[in-house]
C-alpha positions as CSV (number, residue, x, y, z in Angstrom):
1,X,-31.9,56.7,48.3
2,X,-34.8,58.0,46.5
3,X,-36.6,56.5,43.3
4,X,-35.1,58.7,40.8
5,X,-31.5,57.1,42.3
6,X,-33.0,53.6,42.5
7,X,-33.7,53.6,39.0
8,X,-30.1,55.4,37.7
9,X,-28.6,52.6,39.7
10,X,-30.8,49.7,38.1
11,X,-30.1,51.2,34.8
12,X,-26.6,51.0,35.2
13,X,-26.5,47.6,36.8
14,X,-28.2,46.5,33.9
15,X,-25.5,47.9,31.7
16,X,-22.6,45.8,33.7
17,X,-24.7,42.8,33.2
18,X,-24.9,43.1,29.2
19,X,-21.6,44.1,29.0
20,X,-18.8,41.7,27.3
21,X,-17.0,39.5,30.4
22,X,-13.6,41.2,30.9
23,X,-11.8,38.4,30.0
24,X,-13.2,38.1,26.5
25,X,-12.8,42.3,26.4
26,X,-9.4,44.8,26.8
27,X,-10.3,48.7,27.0
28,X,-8.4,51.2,24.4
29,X,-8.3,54.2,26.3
30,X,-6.0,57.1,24.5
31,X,-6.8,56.1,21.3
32,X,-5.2,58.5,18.4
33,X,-8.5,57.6,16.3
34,X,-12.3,56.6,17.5
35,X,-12.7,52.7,16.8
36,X,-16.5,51.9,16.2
37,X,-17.0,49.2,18.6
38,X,-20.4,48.8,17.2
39,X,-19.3,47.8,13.7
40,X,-19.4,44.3,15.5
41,X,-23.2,44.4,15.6
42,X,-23.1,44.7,11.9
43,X,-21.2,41.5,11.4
44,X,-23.3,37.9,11.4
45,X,-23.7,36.6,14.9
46,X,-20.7,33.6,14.1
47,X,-18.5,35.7,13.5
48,X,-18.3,37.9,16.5
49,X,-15.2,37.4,18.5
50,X,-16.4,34.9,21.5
51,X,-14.5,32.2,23.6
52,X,-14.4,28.6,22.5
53,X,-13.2,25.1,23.7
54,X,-9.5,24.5,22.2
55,X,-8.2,20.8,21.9
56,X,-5.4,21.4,19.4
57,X,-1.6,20.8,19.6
58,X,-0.8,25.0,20.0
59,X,0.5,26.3,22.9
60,X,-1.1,29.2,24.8
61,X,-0.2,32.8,22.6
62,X,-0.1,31.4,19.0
63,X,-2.6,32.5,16.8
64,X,-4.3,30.0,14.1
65,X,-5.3,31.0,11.1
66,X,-8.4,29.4,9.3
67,X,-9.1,30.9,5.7
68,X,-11.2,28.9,4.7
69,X,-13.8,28.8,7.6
70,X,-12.6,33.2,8.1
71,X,-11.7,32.3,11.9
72,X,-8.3,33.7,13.4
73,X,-8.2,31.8,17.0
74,X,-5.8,33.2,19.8
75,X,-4.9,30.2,21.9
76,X,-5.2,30.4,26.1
77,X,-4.3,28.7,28.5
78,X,-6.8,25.9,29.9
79,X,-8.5,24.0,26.3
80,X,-9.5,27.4,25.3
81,X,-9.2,29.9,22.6
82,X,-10.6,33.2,21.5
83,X,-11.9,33.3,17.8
84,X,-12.9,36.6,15.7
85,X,-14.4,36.8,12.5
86,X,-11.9,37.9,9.5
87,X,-11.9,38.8,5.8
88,X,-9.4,37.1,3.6
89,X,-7.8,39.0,0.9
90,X,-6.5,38.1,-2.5
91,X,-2.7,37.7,-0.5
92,X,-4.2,36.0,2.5
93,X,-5.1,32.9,0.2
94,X,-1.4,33.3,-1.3
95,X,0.3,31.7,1.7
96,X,0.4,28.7,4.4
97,X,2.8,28.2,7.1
98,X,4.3,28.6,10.3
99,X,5.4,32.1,10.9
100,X,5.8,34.5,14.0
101,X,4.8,38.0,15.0
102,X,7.6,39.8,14.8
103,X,6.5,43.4,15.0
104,X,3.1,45.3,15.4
105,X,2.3,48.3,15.1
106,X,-0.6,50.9,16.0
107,X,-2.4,52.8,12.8
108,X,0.3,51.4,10.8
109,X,1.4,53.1,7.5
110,X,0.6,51.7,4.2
111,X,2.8,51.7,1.5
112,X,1.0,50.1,-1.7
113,X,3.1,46.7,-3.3
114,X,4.8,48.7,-6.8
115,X,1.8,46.4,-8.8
116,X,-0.9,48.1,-7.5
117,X,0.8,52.3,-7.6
118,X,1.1,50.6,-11.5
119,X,-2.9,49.9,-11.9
120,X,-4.5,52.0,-9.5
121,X,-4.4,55.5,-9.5
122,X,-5.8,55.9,-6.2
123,X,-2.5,54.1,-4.5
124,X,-0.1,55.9,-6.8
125,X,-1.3,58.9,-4.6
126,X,0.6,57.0,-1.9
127,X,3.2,55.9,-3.3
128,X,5.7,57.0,-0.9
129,X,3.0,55.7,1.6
130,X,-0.5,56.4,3.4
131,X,-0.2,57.4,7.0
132,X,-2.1,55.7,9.5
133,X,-5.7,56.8,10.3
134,X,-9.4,55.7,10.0
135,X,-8.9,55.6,5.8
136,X,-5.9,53.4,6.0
137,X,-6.3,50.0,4.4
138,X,-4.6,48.4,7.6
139,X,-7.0,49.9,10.1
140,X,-6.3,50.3,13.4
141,X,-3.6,47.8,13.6
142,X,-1.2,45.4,12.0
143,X,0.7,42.0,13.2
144,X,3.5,41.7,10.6
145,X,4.8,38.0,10.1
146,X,8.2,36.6,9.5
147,X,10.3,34.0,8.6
148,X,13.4,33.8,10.6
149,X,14.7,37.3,8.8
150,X,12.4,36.8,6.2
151,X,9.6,39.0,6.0
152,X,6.5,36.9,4.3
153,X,4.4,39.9,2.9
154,X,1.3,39.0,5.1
155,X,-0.4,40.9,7.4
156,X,-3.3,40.8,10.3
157,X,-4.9,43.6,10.1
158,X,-8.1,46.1,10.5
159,X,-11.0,47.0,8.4
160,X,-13.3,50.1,9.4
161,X,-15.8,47.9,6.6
162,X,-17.6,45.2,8.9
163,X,-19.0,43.6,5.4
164,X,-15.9,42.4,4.3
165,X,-15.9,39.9,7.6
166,X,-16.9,36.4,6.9
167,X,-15.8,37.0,3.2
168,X,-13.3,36.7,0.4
169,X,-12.2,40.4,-0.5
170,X,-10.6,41.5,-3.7
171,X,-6.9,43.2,-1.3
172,X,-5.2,42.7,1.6
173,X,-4.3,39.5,4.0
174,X,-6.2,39.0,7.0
175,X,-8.6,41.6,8.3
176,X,-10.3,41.9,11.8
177,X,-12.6,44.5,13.0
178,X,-10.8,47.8,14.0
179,X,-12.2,46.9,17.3
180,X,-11.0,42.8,17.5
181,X,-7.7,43.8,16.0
182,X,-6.9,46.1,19.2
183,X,-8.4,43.5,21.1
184,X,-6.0,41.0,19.6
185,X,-2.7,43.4,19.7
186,X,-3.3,44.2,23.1
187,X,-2.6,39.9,24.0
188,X,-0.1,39.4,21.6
189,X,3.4,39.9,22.3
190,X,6.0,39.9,19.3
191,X,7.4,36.6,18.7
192,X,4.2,34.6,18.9
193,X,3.9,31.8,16.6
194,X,1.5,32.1,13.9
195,X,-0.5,29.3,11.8
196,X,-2.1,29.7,8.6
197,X,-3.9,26.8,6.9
198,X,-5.2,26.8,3.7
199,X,-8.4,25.2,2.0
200,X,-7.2,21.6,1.2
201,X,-3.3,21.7,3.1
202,X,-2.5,19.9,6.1
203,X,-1.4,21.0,9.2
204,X,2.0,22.4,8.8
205,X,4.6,20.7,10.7
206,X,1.8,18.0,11.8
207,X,2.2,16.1,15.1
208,X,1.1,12.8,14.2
209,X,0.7,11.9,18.3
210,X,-1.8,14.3,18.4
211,X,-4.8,15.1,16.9
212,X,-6.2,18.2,14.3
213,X,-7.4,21.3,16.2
214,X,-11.4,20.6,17.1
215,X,-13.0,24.2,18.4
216,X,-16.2,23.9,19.9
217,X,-17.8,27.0,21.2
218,X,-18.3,27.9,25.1
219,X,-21.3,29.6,26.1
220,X,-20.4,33.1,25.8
221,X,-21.1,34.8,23.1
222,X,-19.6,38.5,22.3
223,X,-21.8,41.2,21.3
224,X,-21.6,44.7,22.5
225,X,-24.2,46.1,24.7
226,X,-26.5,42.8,24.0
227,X,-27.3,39.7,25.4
228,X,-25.0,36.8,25.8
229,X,-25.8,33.8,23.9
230,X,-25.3,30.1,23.2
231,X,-23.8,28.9,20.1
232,X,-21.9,25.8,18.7
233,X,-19.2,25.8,16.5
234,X,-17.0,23.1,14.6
235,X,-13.6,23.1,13.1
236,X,-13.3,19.8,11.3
């Protein structure tokens, strides 16, 4: 092996070791639009998806919704979970609950609620509704949640806008980076249970025998092409 090879395979090497664990990262190969998997570098450090310690009463697969801290956590197996950053929306403060996943759907169509084609001139344009793509409100991907038969209106969704995570936003539900909410469809299956909590509500349907969901961070850390590091997180 000569030096010019030596240092091609140092280089990549180095790349491997930087690189996100696998567990904490699913590929997207084939995918009908680019997602930027570098918008995640523009979003504050906390709010990067990463693994954390899990103590809750939530089974592996259900997803809990934190609005108030901007945390979705994926439950797994073992006293962990996975948590990504999200923006709330003006309907993602509008309800609490126990829900499930009962469809998803890959650059999902957006068809604006008959309020907003009344206001907005720009959604009257797509009225009839916006197909998917990297200008679509919904982003890459959408969880849609219901009731029994019911369908409750909300939505987990993408944003190509990494500013709006880790912050109230004027539309929408609950918005992930493009890049965490393929992460996230790709380990969801349709019927997992969803939890959203409120500022202020209790746990819905509380288990008295067991304590409030505590989250304290691991030591991974996830951030694209950088360097792992330690943080510690609370959900009180």
């Amino acid at each position: 092996m000569n030096r010019r090879q030596m240092l091609r395979l140092s280089t990549l090497l180095g790349a491997c070791a930087l690189g996100a664990p696998a567990a904490l990262a699913i590929a997207h190969p084939d995918e009908q639009f680019p997602i930027d998997e570098s918008d995640a570098n523009l979003v504050p450090e906390k709010f990067r998806r990463q693994a954390v310690s899990y103590s809750g009463p939530e089974k592996p697969g259900t997803i809990v919704v934190d609005t108030a801290n901007r945390y979705l956590y994926l439950v797994q197996p073992n006293g962990e979970a996975l948590r990504y950053g999200i923006g709330v929306g003006r309907q993602g403060f509008s309800w609490s609950g126990r829900a499930d996943v009962r469809w998803k759907q890959k650059w999902p169509r957006w068809t604006p609620p008959a309020e907003m084609v009344k206001r907005d001139a720009n959604a009257a344009r797509w009225a009839n509704g916006m197909p998917g793509g990297p200008t679509n409100p919904l982003g890459a991907r959408a969880l849609y949640l219901f009731q029994g038969k019911v369908d409750t209106l909300y939505r987990i969704h993408g944003t190509a806008d990494p500013r709006s995570i880790g912050k109230a936003v004027s539309s929408g539900c609950i918005r992930l980076l493009n890049v965490d909410v393929a992460d996230l469809y790709e380990r969801v299956k349709p019927g997992a249970q969803v939890v959203v909590k409120q500022r202020g509500s209790r746990n819905p349907e509380p288990r008295p025998t067991k304590p409030e969901p505590q989250l304290q961070a691991r030591e991974e850390t996830i951030k694209p092409k950088a360097q792992i590091v330690k943080r510690n997180f609370n959900l009180n």
